[in-house]
PDB file of N, CA, C and O in Angstrom:
ATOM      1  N   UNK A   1     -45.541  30.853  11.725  1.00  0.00           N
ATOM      2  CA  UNK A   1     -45.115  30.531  10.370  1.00  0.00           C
ATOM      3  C   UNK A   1     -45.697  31.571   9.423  1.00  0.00           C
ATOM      4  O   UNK A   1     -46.925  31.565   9.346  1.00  0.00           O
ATOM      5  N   UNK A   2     -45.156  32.300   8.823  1.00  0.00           N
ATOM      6  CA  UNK A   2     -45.113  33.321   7.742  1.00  0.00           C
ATOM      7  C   UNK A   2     -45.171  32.320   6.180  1.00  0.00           C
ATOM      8  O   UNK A   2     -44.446  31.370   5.886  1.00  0.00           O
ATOM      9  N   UNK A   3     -46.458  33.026   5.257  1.00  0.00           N
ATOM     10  CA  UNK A   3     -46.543  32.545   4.232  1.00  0.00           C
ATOM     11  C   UNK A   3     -46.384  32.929   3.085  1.00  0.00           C
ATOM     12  O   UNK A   3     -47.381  33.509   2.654  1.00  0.00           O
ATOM     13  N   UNK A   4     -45.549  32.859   2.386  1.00  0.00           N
ATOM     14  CA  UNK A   4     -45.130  33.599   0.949  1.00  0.00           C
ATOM     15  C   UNK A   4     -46.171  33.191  -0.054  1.00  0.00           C
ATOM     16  O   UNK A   4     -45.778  33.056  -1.213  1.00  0.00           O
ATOM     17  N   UNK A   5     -47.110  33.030   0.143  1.00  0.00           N
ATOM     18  CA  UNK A   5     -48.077  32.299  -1.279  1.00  0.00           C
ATOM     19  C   UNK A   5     -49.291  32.844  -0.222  1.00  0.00           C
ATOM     20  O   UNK A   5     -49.270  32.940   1.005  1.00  0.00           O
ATOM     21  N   UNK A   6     -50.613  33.237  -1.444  1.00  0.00           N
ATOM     22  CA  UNK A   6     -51.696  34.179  -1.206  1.00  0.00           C
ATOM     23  C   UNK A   6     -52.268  32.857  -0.057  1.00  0.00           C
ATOM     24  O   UNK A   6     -51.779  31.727  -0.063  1.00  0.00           O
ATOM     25  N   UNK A   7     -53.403  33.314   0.895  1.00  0.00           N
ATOM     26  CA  UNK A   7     -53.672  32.435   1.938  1.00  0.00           C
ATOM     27  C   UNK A   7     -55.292  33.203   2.034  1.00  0.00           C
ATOM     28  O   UNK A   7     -55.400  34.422   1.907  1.00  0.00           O
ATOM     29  N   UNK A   8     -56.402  32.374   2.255  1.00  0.00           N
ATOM     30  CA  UNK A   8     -58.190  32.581   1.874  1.00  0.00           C
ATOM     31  C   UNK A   8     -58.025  32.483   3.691  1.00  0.00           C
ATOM     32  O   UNK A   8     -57.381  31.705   4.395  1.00  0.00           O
ATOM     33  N   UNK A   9     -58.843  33.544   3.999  1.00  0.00           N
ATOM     34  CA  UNK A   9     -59.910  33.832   5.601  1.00  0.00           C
ATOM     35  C   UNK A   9     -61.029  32.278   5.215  1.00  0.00           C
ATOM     36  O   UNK A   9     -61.453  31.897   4.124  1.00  0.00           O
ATOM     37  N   UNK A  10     -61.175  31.836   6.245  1.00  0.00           N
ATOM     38  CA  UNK A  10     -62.360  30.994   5.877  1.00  0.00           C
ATOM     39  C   UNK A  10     -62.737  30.881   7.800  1.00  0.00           C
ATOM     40  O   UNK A  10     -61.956  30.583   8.704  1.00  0.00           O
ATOM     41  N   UNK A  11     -63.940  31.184   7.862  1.00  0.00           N
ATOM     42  CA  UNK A  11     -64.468  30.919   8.837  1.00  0.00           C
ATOM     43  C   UNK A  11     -65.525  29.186   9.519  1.00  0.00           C
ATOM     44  O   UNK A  11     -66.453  28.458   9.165  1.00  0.00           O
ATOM     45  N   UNK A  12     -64.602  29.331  10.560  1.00  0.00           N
ATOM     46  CA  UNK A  12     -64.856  27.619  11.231  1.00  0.00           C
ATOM     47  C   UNK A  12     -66.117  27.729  12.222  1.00  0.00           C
ATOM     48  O   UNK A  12     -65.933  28.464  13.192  1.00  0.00           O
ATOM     49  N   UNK A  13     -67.403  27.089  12.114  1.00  0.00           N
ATOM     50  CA  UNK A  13     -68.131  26.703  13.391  1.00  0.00           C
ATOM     51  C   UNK A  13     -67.181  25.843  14.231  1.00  0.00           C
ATOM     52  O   UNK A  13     -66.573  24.872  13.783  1.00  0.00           O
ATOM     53  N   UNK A  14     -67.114  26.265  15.421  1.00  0.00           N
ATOM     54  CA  UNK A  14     -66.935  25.226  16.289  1.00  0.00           C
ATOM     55  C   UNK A  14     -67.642  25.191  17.489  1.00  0.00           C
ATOM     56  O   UNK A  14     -67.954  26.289  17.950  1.00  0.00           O
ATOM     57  N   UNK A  15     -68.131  23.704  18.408  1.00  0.00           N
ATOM     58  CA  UNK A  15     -68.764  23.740  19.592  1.00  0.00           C
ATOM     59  C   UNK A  15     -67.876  24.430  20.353  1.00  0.00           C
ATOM     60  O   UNK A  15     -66.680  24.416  20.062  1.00  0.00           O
ATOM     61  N   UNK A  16     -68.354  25.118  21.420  1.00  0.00           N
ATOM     62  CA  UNK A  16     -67.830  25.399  22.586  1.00  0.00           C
ATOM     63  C   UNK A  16     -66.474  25.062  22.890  1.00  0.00           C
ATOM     64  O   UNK A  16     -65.452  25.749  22.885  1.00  0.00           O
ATOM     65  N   UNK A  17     -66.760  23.415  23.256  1.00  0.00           N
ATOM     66  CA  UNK A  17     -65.727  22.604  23.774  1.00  0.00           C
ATOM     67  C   UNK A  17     -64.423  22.801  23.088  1.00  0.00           C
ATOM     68  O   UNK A  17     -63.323  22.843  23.639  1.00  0.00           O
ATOM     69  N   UNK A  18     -64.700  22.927  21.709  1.00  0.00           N
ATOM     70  CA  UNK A  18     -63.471  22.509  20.841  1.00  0.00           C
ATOM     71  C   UNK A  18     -62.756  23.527  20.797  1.00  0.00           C
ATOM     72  O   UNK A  18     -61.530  23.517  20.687  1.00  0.00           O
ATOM     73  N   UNK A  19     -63.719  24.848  20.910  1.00  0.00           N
ATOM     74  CA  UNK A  19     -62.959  26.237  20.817  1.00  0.00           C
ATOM     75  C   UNK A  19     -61.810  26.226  21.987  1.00  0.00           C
ATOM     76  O   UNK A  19     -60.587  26.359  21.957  1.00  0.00           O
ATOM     77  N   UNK A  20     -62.978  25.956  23.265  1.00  0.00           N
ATOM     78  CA  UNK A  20     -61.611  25.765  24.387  1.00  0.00           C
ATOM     79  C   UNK A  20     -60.680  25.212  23.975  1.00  0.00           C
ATOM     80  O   UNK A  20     -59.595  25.792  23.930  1.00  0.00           O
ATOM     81  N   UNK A  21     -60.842  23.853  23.529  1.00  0.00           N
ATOM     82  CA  UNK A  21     -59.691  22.558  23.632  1.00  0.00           C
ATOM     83  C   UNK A  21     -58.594  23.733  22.795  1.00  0.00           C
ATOM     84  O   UNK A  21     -57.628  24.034  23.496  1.00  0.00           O
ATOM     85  N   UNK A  22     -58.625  24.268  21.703  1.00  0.00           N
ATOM     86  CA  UNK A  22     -58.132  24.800  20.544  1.00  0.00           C
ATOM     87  C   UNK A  22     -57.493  26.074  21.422  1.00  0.00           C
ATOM     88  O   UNK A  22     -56.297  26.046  21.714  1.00  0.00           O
ATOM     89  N   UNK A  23     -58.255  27.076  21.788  1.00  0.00           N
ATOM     90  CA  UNK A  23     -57.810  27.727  22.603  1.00  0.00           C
ATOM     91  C   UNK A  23     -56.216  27.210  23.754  1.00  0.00           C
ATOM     92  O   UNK A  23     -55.112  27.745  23.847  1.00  0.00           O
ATOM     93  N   UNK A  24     -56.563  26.483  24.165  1.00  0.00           N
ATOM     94  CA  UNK A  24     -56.072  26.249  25.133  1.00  0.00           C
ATOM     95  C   UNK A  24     -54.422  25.084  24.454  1.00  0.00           C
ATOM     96  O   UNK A  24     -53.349  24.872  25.018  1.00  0.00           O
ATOM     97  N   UNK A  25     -54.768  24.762  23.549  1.00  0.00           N
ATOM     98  CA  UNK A  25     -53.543  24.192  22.827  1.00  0.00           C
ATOM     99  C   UNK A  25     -52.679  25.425  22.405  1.00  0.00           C
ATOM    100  O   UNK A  25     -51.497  25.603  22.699  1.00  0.00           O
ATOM    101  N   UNK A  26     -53.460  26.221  21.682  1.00  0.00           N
ATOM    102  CA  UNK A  26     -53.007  26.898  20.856  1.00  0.00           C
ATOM    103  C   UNK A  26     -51.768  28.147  22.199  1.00  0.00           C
ATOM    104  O   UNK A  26     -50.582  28.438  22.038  1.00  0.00           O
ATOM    105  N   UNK A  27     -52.468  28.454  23.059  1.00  0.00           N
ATOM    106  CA  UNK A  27     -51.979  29.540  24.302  1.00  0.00           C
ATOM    107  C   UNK A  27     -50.430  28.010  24.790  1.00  0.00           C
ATOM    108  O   UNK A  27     -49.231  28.241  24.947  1.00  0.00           O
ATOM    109  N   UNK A  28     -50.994  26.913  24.868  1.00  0.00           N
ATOM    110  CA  UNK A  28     -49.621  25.908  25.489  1.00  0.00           C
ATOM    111  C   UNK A  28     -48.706  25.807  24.612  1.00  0.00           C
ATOM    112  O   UNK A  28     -47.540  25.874  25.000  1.00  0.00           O
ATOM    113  N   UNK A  29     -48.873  25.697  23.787  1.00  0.00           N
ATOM    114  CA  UNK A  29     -47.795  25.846  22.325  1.00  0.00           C
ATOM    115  C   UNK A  29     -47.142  27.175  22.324  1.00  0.00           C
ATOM    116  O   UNK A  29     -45.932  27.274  22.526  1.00  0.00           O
ATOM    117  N   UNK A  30     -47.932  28.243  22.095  1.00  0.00           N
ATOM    118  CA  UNK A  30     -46.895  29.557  22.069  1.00  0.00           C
ATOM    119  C   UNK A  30     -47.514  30.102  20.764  1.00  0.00           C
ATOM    120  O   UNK A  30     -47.121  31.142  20.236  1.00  0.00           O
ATOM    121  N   UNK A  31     -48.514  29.324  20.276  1.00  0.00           N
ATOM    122  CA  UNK A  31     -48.887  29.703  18.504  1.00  0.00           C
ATOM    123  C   UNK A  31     -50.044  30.383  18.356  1.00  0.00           C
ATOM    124  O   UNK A  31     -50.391  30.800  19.461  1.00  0.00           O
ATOM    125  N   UNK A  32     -50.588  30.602  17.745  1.00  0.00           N
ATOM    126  CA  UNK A  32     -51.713  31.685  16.892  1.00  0.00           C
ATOM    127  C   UNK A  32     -52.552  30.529  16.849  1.00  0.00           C
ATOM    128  O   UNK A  32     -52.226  29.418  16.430  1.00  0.00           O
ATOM    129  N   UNK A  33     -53.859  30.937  17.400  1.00  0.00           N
ATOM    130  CA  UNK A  33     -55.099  29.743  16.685  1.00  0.00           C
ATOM    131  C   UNK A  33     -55.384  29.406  15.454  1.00  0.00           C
ATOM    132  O   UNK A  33     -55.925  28.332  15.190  1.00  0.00           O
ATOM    133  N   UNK A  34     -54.963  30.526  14.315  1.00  0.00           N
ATOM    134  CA  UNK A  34     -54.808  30.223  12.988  1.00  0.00           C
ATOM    135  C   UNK A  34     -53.623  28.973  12.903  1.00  0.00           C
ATOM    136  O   UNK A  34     -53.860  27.913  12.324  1.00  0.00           O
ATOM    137  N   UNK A  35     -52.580  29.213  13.438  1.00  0.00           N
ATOM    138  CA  UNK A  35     -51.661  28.543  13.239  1.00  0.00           C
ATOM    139  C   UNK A  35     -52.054  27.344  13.314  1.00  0.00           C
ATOM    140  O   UNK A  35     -52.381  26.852  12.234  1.00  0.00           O
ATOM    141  N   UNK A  36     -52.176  26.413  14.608  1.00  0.00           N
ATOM    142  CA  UNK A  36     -52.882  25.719  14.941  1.00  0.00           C
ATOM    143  C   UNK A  36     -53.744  24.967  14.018  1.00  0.00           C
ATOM    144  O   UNK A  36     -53.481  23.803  13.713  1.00  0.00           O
ATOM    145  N   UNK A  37     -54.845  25.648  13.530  1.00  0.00           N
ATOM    146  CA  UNK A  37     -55.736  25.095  12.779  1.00  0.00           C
ATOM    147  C   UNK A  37     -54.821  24.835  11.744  1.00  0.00           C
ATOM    148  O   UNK A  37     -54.415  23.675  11.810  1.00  0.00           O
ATOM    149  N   UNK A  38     -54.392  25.416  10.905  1.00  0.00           N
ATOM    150  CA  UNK A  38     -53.322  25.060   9.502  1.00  0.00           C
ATOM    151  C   UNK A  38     -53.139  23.752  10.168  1.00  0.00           C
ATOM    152  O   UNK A  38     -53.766  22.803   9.698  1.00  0.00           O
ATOM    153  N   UNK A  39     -52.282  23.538  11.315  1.00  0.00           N
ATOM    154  CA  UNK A  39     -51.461  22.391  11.235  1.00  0.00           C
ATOM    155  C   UNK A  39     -52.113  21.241  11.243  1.00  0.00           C
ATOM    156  O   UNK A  39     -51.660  20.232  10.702  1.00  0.00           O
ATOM    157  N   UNK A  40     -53.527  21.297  12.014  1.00  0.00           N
ATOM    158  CA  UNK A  40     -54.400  20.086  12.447  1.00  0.00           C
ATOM    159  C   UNK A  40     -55.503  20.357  10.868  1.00  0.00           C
ATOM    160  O   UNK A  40     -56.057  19.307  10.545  1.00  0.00           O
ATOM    161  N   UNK A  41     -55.697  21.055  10.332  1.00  0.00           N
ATOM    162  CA  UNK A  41     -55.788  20.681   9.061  1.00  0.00           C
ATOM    163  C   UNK A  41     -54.824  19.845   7.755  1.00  0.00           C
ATOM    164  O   UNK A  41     -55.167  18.926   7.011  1.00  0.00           O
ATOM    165  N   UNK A  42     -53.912  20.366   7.825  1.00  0.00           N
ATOM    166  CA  UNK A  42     -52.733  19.775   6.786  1.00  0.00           C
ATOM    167  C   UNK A  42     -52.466  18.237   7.429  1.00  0.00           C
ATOM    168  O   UNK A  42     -52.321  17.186   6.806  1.00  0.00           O
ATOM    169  N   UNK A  43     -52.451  18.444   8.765  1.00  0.00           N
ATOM    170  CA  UNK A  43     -52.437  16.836   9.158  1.00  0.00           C
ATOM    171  C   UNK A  43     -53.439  15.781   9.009  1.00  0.00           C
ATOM    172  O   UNK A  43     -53.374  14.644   9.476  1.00  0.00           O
ATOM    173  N   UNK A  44     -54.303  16.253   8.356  1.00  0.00           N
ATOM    174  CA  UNK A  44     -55.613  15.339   7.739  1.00  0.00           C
ATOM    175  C   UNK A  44     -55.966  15.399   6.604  1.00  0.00           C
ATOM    176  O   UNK A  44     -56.858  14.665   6.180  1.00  0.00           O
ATOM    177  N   UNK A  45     -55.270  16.396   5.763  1.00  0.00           N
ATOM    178  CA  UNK A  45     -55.347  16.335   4.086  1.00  0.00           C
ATOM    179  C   UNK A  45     -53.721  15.423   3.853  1.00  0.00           C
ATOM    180  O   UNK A  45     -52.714  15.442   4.560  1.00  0.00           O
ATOM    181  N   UNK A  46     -54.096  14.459   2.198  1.00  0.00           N
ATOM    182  CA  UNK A  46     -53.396  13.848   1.488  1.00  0.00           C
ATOM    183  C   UNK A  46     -52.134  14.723   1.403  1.00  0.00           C
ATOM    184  O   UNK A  46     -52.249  15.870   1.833  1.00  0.00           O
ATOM    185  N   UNK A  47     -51.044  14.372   0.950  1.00  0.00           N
ATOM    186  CA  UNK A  47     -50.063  15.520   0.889  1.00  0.00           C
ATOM    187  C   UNK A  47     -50.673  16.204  -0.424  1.00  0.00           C
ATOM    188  O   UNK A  47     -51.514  15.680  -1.154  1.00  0.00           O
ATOM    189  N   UNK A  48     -50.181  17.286  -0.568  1.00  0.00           N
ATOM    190  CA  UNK A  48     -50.273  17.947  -2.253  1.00  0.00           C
ATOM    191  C   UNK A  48     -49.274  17.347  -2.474  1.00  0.00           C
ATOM    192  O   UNK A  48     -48.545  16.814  -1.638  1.00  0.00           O
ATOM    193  N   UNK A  49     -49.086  17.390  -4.127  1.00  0.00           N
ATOM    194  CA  UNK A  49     -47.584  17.022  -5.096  1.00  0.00           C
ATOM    195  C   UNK A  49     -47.922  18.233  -5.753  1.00  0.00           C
ATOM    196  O   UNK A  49     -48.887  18.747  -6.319  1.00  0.00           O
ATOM    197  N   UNK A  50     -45.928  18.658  -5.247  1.00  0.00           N
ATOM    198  CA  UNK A  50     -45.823  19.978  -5.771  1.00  0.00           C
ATOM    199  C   UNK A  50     -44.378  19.716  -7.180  1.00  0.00           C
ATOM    200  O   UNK A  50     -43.505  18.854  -7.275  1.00  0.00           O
ATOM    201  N   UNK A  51     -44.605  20.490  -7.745  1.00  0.00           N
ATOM    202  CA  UNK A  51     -43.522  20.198  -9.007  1.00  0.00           C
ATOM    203  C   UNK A  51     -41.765  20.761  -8.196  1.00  0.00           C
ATOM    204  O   UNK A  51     -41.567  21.774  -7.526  1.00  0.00           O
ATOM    205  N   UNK A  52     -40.691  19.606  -8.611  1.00  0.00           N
ATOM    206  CA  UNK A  52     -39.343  19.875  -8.186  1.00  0.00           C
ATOM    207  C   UNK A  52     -39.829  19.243  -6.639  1.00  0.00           C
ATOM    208  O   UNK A  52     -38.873  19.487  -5.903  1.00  0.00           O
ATOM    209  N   UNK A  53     -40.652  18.703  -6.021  1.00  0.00           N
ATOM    210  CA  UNK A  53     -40.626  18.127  -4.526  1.00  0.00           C
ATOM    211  C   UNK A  53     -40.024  16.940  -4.445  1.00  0.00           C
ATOM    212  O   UNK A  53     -40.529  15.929  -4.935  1.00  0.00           O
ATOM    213  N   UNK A  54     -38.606  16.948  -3.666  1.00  0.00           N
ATOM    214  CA  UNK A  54     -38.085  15.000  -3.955  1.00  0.00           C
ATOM    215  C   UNK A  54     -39.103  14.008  -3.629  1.00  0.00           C
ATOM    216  O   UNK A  54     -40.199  14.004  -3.068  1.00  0.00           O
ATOM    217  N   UNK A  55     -38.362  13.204  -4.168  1.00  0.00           N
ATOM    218  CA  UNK A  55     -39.217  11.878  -4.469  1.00  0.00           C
ATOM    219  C   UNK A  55     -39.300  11.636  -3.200  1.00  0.00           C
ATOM    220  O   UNK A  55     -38.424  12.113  -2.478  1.00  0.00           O
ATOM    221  N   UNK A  56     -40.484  10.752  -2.550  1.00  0.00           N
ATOM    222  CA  UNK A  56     -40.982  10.517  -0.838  1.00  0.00           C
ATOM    223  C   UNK A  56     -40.641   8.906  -1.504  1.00  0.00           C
ATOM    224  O   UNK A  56     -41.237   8.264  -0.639  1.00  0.00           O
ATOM    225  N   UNK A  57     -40.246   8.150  -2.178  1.00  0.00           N
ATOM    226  CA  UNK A  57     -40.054   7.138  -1.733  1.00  0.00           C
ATOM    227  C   UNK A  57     -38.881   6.406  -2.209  1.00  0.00           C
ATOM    228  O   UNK A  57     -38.979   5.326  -2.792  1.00  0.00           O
ATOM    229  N   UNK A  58     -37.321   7.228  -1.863  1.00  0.00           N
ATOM    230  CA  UNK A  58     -36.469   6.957  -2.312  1.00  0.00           C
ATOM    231  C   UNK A  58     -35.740   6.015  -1.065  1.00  0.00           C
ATOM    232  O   UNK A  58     -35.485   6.995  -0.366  1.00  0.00           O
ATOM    233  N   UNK A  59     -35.298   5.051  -0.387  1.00  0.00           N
ATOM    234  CA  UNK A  59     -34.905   4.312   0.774  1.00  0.00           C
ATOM    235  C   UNK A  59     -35.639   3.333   0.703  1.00  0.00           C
ATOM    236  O   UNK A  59     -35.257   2.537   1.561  1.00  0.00           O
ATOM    237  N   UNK A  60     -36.464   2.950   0.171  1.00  0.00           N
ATOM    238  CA  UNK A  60     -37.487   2.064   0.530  1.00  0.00           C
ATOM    239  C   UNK A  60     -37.352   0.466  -0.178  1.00  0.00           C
ATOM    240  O   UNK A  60     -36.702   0.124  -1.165  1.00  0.00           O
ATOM    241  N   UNK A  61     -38.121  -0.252   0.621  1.00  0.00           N
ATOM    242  CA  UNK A  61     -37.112  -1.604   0.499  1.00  0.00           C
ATOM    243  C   UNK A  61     -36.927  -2.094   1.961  1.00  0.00           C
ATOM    244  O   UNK A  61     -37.014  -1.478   3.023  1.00  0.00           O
ATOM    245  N   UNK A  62     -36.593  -3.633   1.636  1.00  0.00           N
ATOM    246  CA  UNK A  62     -36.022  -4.665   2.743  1.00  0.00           C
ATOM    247  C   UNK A  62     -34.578  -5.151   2.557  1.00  0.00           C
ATOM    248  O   UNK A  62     -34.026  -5.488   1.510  1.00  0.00           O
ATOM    249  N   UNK A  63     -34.068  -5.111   3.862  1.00  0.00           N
ATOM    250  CA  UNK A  63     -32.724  -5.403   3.330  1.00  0.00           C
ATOM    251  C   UNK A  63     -31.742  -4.694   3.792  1.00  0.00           C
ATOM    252  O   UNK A  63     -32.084  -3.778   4.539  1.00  0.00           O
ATOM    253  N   UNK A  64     -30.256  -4.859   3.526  1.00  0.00           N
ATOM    254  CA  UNK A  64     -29.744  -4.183   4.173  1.00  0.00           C
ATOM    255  C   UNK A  64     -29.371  -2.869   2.765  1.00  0.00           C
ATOM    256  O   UNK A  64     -29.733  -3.108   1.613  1.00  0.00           O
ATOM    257  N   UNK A  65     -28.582  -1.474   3.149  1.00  0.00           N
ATOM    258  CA  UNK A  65     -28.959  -0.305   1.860  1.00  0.00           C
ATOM    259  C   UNK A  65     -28.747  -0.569   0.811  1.00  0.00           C
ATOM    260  O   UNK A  65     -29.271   0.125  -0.061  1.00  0.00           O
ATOM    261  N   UNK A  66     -27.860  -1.722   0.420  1.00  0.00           N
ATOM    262  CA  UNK A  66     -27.037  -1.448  -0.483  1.00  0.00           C
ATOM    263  C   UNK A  66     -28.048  -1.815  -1.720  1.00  0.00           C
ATOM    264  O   UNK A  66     -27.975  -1.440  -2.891  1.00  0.00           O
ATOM    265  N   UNK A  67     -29.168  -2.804  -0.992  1.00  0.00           N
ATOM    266  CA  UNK A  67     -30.032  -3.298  -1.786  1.00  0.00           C
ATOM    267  C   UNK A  67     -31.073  -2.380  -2.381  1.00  0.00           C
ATOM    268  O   UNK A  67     -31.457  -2.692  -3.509  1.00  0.00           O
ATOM    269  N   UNK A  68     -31.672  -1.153  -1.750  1.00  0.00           N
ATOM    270  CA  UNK A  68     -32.257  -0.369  -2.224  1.00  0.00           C
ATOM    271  C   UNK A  68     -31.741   0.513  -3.570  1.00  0.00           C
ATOM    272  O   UNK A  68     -32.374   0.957  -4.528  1.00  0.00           O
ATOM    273  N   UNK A  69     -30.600   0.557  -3.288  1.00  0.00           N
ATOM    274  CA  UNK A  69     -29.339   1.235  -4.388  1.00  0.00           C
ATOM    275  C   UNK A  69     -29.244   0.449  -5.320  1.00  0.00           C
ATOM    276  O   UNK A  69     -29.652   1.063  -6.306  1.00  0.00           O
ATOM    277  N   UNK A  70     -28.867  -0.828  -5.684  1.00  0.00           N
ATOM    278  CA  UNK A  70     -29.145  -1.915  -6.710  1.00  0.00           C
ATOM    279  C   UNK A  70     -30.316  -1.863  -7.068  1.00  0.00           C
ATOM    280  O   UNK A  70     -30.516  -1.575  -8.248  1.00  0.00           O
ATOM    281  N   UNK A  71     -31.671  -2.163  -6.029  1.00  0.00           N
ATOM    282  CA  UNK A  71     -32.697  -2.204  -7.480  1.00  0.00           C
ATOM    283  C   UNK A  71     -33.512  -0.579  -7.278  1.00  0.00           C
ATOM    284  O   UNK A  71     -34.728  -0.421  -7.169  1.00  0.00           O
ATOM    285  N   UNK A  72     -32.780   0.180  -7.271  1.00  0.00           N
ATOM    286  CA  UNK A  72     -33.345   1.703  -7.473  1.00  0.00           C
ATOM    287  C   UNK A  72     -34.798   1.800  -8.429  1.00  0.00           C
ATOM    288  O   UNK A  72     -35.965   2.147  -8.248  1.00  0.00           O
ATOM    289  N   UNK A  73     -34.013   1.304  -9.472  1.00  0.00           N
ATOM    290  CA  UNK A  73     -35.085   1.431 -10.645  1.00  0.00           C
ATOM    291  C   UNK A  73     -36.449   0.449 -10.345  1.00  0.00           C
ATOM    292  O   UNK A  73     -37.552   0.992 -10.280  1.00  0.00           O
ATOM    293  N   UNK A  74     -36.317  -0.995 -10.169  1.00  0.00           N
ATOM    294  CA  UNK A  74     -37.122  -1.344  -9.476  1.00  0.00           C
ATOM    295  C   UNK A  74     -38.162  -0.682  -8.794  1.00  0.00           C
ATOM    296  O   UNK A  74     -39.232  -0.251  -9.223  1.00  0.00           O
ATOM    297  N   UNK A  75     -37.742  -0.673  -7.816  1.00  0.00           N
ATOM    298  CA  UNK A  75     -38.512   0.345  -6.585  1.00  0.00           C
ATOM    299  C   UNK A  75     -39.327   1.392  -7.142  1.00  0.00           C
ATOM    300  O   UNK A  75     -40.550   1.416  -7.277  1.00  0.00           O
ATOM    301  N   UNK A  76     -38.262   2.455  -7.516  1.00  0.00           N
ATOM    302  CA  UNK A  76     -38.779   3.646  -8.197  1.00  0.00           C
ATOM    303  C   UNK A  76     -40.292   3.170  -8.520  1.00  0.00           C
ATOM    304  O   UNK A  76     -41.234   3.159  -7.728  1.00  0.00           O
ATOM    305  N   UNK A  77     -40.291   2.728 -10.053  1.00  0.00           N
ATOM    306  CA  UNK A  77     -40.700   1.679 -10.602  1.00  0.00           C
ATOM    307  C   UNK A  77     -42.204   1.557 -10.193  1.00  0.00           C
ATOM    308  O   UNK A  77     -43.267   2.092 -10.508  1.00  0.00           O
ATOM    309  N   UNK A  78     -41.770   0.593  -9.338  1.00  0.00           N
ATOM    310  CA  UNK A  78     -43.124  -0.038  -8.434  1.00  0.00           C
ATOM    311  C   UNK A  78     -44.103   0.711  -7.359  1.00  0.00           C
ATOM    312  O   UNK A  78     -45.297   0.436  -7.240  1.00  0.00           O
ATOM    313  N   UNK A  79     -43.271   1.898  -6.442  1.00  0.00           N
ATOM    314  CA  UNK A  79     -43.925   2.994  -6.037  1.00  0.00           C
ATOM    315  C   UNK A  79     -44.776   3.785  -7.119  1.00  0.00           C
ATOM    316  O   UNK A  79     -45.990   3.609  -7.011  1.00  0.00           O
ATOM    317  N   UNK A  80     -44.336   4.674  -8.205  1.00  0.00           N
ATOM    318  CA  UNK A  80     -45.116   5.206  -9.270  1.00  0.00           C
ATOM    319  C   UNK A  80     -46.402   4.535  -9.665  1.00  0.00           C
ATOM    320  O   UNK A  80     -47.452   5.160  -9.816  1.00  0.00           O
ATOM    321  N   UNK A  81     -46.249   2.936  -9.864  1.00  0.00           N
ATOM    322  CA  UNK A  81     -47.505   2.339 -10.293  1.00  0.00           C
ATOM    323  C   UNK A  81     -47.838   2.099  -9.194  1.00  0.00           C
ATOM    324  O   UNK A  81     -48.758   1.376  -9.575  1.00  0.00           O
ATOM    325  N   UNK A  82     -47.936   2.045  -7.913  1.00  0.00           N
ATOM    326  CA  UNK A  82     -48.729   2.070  -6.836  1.00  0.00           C
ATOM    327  C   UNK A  82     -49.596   3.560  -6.370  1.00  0.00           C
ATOM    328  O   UNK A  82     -50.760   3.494  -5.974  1.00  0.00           O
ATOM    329  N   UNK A  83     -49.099   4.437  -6.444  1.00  0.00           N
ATOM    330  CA  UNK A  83     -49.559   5.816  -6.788  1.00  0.00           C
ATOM    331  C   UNK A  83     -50.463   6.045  -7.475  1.00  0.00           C
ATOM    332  O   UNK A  83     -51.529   6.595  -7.197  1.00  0.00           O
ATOM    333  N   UNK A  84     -49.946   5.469  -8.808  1.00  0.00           N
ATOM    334  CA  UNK A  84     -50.952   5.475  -9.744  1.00  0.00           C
ATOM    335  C   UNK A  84     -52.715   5.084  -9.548  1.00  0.00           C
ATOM    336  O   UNK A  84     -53.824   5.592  -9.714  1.00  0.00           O
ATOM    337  N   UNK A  85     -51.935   3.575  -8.991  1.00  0.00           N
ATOM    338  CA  UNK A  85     -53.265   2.717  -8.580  1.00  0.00           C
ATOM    339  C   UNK A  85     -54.215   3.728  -7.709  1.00  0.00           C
ATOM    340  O   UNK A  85     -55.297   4.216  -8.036  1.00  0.00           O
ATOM    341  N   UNK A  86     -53.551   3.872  -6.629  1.00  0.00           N
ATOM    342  CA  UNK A  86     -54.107   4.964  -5.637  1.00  0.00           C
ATOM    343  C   UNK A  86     -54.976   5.901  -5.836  1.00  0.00           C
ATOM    344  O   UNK A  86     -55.892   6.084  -5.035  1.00  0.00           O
ATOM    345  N   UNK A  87     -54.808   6.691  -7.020  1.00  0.00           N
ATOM    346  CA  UNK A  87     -55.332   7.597  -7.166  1.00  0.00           C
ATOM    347  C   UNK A  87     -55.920   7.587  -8.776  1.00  0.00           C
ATOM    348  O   UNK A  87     -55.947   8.489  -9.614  1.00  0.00           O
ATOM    349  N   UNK A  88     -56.363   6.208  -8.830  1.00  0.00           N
ATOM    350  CA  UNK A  88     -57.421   6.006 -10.187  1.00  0.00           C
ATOM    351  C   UNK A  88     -56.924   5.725 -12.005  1.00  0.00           C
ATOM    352  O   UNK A  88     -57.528   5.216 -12.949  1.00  0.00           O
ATOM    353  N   UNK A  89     -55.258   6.475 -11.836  1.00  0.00           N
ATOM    354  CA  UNK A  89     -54.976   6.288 -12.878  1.00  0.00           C
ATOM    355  C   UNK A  89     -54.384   5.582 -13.265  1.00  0.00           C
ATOM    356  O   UNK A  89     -53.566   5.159 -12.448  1.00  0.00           O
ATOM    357  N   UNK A  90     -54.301   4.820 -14.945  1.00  0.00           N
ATOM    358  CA  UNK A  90     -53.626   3.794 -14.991  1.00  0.00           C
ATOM    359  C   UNK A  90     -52.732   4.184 -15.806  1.00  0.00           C
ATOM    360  O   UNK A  90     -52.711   5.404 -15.974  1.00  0.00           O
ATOM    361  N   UNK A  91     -51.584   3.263 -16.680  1.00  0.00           N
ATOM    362  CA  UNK A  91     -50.500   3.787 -17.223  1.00  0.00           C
ATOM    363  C   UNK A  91     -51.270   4.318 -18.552  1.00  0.00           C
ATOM    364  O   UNK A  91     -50.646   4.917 -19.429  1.00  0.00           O
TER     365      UNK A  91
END
């Protein structure tokens, strides 16, 4: 994976073991140990929110679709102030 946005060297201790384990993923995959690390990093950070990124909680709901589409606004709605909650801020 090629990155169009500036990217920081940062150097990792790792035990032995893990280097192998890492090593040895990284050679079964076909990928770069950098690579690798990105991914098993990003898979343990929160997502970022990036500006223009669609909305992650547009489908959501019980029911059959049509119901998500009727109370859109609802939903919408109620995800945002759950977010909110989440992350400390209030309206």
């Amino acid at each position: 994976m090629r990155y169009a946005v500036c990217v920081k060297r940062t150097t990792v201790m790792l035990p032995d073991e893990t280097d192998a384990r890492l090593r040895r993923e990284a050679r079964r995959r076909g990928v770069s140990i950098a690579e690798l690390t990105r991914e098993a990093i990003e898979a343990c950070l929160p997502p970022s929110p990036r500006a223009g990124t669609p909305l992650s909680f547009f489908a959501i709901g019980a029911g059959e679709p049509h119901d998500a589409a009727r109370d859109a606004e609802r939903l919408v709605s109620e995800a945002i102030e759950r977010r909110r909650r989440r992350s400390g801020r209030s309206r």
